[in-house]
DODO-281919 format. One record per residue (C-alpha): residue number from 1; x, y, z; residue in three letters. Coordinates in steps of 0.05 Angstrom, whole numbers, always signed. Example, Ala and Ser with C-alpha at 12.3 -4.5 7.8 and 13.67 -1.06 7.14 Angstrom:
DODO-281919
> mike/east/north/up/rolum
> 1/+246/-90/+156/ALA .
> 2/+273/-21/+143/SER .
//
This chain:
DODO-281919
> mike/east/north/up/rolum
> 1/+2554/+2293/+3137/UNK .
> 2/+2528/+2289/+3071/UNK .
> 3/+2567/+2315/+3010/UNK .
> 4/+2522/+2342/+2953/UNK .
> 5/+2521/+2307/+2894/UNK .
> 6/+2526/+2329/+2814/UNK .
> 7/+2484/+2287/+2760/UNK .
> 8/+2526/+2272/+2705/UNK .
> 9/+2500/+2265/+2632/UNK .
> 10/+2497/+2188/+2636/UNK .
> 11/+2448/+2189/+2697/UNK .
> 12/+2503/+2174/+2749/UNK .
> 13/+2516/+2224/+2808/UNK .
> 14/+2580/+2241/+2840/UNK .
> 15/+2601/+2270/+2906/UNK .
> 16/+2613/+2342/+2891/UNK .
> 17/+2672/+2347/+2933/UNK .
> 18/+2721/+2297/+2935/UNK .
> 19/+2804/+2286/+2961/UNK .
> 20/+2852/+2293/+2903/UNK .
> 21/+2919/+2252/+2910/UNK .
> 22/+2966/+2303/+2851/UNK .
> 23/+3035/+2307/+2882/UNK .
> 24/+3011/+2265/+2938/UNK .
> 25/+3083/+2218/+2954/UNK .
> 26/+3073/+2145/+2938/UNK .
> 27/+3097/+2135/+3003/UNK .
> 28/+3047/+2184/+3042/UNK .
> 29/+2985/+2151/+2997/UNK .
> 30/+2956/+2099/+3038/UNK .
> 31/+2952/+2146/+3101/UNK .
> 32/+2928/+2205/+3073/UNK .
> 33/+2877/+2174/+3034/UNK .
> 34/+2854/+2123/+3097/UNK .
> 35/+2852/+2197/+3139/UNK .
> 36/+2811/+2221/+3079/UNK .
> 37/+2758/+2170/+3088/UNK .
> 38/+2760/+2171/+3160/UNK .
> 39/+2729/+2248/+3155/UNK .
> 40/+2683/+2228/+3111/UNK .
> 41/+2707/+2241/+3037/UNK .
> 42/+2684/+2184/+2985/UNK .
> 43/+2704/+2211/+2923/UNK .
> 44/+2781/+2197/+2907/UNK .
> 45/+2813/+2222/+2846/UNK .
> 46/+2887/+2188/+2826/UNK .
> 47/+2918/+2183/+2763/UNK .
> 48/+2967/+2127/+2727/UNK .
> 49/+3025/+2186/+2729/UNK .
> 50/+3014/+2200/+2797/UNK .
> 51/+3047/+2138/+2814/UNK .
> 52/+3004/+2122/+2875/UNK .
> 53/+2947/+2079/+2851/UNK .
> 54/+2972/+2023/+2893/UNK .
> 55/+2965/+2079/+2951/UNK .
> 56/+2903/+2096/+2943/UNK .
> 57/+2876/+2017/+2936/UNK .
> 58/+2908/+1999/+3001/UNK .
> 59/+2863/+2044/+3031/UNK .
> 60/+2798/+2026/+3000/UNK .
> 61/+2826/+1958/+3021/UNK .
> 62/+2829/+1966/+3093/UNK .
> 63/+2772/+2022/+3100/UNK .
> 64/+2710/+1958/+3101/UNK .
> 65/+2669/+2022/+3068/UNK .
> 66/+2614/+1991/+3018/UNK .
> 67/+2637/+1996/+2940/UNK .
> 68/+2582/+2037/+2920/UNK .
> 69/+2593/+2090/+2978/UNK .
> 70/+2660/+2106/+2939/UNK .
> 71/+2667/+2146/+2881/UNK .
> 72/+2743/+2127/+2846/UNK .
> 73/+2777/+2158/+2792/UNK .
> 74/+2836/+2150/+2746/UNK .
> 75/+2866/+2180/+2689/UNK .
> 76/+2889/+2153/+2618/UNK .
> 77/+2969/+2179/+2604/UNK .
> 78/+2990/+2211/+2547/UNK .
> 79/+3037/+2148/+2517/UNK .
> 80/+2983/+2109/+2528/UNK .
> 81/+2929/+2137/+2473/UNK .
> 82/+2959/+2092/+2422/UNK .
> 83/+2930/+2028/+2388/UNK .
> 84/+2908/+1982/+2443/UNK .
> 85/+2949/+2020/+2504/UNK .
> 86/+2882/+2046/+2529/UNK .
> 87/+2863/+1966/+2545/UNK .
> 88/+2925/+1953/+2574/UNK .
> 89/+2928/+2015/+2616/UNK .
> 90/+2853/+2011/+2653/UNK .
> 91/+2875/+1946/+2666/UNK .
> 92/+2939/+1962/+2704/UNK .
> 93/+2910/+2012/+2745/UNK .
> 94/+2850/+1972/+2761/UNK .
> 95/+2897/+1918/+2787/UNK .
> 96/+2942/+1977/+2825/UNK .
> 97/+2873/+1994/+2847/UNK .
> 98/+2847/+1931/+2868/UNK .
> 99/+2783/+1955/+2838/UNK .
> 100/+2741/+1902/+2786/UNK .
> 101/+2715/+1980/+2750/UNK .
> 102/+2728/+2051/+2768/UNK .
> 103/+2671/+2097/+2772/UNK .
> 104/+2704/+2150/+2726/UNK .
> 105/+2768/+2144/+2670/UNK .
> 106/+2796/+2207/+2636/UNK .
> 107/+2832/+2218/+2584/UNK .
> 108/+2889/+2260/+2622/UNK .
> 109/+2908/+2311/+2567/UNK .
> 110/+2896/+2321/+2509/UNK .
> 111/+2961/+2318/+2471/UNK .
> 112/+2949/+2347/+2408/UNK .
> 113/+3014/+2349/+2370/UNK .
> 114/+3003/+2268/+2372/UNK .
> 115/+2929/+2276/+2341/UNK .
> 116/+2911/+2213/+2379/UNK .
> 117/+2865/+2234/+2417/UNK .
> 118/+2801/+2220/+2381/UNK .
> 119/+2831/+2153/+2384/UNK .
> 120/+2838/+2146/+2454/UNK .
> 121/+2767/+2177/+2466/UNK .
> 122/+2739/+2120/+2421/UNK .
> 123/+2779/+2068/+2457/UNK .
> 124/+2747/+2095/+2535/UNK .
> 125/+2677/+2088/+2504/UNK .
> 126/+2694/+2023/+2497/UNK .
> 127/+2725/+2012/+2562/UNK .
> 128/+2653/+2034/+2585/UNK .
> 129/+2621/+1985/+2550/UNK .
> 130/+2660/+1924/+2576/UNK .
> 131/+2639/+1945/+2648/UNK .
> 132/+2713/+1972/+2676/UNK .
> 133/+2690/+2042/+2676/UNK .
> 134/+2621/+2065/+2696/UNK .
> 135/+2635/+2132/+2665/UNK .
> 136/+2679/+2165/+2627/UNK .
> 137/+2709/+2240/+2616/UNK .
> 138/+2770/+2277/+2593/UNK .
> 139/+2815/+2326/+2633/UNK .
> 140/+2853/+2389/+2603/UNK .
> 141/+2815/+2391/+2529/UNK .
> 142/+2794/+2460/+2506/UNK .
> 143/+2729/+2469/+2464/UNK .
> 144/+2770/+2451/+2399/UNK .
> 145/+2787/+2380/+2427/UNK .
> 146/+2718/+2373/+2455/UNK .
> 147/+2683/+2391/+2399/UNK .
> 148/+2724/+2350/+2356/UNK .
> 149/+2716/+2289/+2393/UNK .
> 150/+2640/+2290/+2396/UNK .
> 151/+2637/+2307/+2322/UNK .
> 152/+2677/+2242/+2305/UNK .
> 153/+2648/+2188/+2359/UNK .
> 154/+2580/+2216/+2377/UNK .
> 155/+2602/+2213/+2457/UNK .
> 156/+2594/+2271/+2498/UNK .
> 157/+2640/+2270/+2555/UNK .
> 158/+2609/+2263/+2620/UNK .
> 159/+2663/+2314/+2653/UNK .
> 160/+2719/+2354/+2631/UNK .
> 161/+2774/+2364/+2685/UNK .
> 162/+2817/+2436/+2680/UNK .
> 163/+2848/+2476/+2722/UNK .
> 164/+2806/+2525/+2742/UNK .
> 165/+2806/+2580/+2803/UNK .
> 166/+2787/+2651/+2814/UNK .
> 167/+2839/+2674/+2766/UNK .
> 168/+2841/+2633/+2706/UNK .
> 169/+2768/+2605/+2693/UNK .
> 170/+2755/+2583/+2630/UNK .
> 171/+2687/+2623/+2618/UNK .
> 172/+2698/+2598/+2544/UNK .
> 173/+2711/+2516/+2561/UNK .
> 174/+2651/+2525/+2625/UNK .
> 175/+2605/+2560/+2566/UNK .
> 176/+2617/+2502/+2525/UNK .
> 177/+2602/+2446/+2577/UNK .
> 178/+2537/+2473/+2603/UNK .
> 179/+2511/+2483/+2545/UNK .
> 180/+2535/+2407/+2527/UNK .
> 181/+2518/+2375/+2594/UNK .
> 182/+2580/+2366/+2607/UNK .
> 183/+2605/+2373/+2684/UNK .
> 184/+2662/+2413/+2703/UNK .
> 185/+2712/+2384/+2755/UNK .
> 186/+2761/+2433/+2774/UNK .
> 187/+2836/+2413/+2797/UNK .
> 188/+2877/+2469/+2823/UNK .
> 189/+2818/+2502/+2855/UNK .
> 190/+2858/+2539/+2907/UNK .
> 191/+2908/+2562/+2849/UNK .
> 192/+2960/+2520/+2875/UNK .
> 193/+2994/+2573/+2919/UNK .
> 194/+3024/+2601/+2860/UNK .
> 195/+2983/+2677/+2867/UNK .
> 196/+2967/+2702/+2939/UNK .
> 197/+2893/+2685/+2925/UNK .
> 198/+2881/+2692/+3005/UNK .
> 199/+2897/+2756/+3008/UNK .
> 200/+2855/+2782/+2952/UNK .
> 201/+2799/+2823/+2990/UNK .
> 202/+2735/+2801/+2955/UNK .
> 203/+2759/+2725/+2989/UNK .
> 204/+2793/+2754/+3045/UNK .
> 205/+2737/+2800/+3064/UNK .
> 206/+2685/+2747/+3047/UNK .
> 207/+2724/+2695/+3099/UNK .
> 208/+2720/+2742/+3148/UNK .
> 209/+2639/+2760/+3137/UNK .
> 210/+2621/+2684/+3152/UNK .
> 211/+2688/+2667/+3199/UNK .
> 212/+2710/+2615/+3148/UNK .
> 213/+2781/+2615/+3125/UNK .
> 214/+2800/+2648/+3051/UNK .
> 215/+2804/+2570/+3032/UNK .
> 216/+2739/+2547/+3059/UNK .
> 217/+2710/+2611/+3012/UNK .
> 218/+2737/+2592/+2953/UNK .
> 219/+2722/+2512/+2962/UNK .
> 220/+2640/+2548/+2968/UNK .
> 221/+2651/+2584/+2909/UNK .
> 222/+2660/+2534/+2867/UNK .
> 223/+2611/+2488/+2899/UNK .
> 224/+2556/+2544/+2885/UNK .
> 225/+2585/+2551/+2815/UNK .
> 226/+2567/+2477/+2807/UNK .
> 227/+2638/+2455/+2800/UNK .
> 228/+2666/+2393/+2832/UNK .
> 229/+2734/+2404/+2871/UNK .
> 230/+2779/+2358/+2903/UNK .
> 231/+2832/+2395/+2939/UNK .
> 232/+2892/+2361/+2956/UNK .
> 233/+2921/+2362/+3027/UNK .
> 234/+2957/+2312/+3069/UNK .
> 235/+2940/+2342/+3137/UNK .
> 236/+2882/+2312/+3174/UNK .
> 237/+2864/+2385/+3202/UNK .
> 238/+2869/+2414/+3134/UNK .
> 239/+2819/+2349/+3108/UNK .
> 240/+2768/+2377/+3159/UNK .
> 241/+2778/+2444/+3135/UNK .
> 242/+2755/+2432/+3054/UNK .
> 243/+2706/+2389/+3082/UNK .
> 244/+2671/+2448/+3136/UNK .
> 245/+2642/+2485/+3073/UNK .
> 246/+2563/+2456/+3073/UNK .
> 247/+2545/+2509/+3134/UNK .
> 248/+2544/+2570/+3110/UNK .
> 249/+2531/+2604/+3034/UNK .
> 250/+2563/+2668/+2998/UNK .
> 251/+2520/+2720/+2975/UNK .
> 252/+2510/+2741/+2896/UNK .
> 253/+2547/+2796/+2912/UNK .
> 254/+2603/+2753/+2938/UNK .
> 255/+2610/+2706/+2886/UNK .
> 256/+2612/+2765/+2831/UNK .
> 257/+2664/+2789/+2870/UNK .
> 258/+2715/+2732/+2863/UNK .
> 259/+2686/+2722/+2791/UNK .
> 260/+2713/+2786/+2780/UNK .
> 261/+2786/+2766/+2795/UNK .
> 262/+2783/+2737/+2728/UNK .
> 263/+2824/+2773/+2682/UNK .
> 264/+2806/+2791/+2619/UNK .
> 265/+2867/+2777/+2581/UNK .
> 266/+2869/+2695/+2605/UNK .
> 267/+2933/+2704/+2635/UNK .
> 268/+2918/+2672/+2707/UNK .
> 269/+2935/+2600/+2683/UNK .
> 270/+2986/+2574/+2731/UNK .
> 271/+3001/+2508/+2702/UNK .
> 272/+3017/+2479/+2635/UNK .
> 273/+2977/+2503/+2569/UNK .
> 274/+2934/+2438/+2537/UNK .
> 275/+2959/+2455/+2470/UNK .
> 276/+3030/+2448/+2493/UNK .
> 277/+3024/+2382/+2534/UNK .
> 278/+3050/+2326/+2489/UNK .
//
């Protein structure tokens, strides 16, 4: 199987769907991530809070798959944007990792109340440049942050990681990074079983037009939206599952459908508010 691939703005590609480890047990890591690779995911994203970096490396360990078949990232804290704490971090999750360089770091949030993130942004550019990351993003900033951080380093983000799904997605942050070339990864894609999303007919009704399952939809809608998921399972069927979604293809009138499930007012976030992660 071959997994499609997004160009980013720095010329490098990555698998456009990958195996997220969020809320994946530290315990659980290794295995699920080891299953992961035996169906055929390459693209891994972990982060230092996660807690299961070491996880994830013991798997890449023992897997014997080539370096540059696998697509790694991790994630920056938010006590960690400070003075030199940037160094110090990439460093402990490269050696949790077992990894001489990941292929993406992100600044996880934000943080705003701590206005340190410009700082933090300027300290992952130079992370790039010393060869431990081959590219470099943020997660969670809104158009203000991103804005503000190209104004005051020049850098454009390669991605910016949000939560995005049928009902909260971010037509205003999305606007932004397309017209920035600026890739969109989306965590959360399924909405997190916080909404009954499968039961919503324009994905129910679509599932059942192309005998995919309501999740297997929703994974090709934002693969045809050119987003880049990574939903998170620990169930080898369910790794099968979000991987099935290269045979078939929804219809315009499909995707403006679950577009449409949108709402207006922006209340469909499920998870925390940017602005209010510090």
């Amino acid at each position: 199987m071959t997994i499609p691939t997004v160009q980013l703005n720095d010329g490098y590609d990555i698998p456009q769907l990958g195996y997220g480890v969020f809320k994946v047990p530290p315990a659980d890591t290794e295995r699920a991530v080891a299953e992961a690779l035996e169906v055929g995911y390459r693209h891994i994203d972990t982060a230092a809070i996660y807690g299961n970096e070491e996880g994830v490396g013991a798997a890449i360990a023992k897997a014997g798959i080539p370096r540059h078949e696998l697509f790694i990232t991790t994630k920056l804290w938010n006590d960690r944007h400070d003075g030199d704490e940037p160094d110090a971090a990439i460093r402990e999750s490269l050696d949790k990792l077992g990894l001489e360089r990941v292929d993406l770091y992100l600044v996880h949030w934000p943080t705003p109340a701590k206005d340190n993130f410009v700082h933090a942004w300027q300290k992952l550019i130079e992370i790039r440049d010393r060869g431990l990351a081959r590219s470099i993003g943020v997660s969670n900033f809104l158009v203000p942050h991103l804005e503000r951080i190209v104004a005051e380093t020049g850098v454009t983000p390669a991605v910016d990681q949000i939560e995005l799904h049928p009902a909260h997605q971010q037509r205003d942050v999305t606007d932004w990074a397309a017209g920035h070339g600026v890739a969109i990864e989306a965590w959360g894609p399924l909405g997190q079983g916080k909404y009954d999303l499968f039961g919503i007919p324009a994905v129910k009704d679509a599932a059942s037009a192309h005998a995919k399952s309501p999740a297997q939809v929703v994974l090709r809608w934002h693969l045809q939206k050119g987003n880049i998921v990574f939903p998170k399972s620990v169930r080898r069927e369910r790794l099968e599952e979000n991987l099935d979604v290269f045979d078939f293809e929804l219809s315009d009138a499909e995707i403006a459908a679950i577009d449409a499930l949108d709402p207006e007012d922006g209340s469909g976030r499920v998870s925390a508010h940017p602005d209010e992660v510090n």
